[in-house]
C-alpha positions as CSV (number, residue, x, y, z in Angstrom):
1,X,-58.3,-118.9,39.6
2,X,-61.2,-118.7,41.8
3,X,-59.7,-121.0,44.4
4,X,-57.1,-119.7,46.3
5,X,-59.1,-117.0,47.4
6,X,-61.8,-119.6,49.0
7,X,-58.7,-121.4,50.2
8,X,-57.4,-117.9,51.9
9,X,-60.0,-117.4,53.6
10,X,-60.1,-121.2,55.5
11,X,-56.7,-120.3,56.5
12,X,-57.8,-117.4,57.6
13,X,-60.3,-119.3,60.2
14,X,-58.1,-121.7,60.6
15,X,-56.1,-119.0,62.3
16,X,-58.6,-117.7,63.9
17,X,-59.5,-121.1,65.4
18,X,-55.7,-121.5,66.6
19,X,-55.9,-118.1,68.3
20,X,-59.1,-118.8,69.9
21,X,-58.0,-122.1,70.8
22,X,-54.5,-120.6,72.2
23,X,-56.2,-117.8,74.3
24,X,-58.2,-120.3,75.9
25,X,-55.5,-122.2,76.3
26,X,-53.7,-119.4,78.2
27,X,-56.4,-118.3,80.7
28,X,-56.9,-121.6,81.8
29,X,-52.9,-121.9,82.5
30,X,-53.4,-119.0,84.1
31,X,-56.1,-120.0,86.2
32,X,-54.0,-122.7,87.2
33,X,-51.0,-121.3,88.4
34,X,-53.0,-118.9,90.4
35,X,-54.7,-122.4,92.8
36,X,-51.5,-123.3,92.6
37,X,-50.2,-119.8,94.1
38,X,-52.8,-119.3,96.0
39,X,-52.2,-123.2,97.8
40,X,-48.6,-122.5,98.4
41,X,-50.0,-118.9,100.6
42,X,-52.5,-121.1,102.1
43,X,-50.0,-123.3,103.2
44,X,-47.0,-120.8,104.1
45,X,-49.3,-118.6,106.1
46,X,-50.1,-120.5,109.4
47,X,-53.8,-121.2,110.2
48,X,-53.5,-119.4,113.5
49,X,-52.5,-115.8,111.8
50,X,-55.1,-116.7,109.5
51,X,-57.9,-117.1,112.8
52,X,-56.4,-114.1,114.2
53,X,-57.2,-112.0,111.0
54,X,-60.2,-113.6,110.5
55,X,-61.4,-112.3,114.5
56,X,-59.6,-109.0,114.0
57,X,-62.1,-108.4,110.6
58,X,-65.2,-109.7,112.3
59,X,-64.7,-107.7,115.5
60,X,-62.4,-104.6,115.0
């Protein structure tokens, strides 16, 4: 009856391995959906308030 404790502790890296794999799984959606975010700003602001901001921070 030596087994199942060997065998708990693979599940318990297997989990481990899931959770790891999951949490990667989220910060890279995350990263994601904040190009896409930030595209959609890019593209709602207009490129001259962007120039304007850009002069107003260079030379205030």
């Amino acid at each position: 009856m030596v087994e199942p404790r060997g065998e708990s502790i693979k599940i318990k890296n297997t989990e481990r391995e899931i959770l790891t794999l999951y949490f990667l799984f989220y910060i890279i959606h995350l990263l994601l959906l904040l190009d896409v975010i930030l595209r959609v700003a890019k593209a709602m602001i207009p490129p001259t308030a962007i120039n304007t901001m850009s002069k107003t921070i260079s030379n205030p």
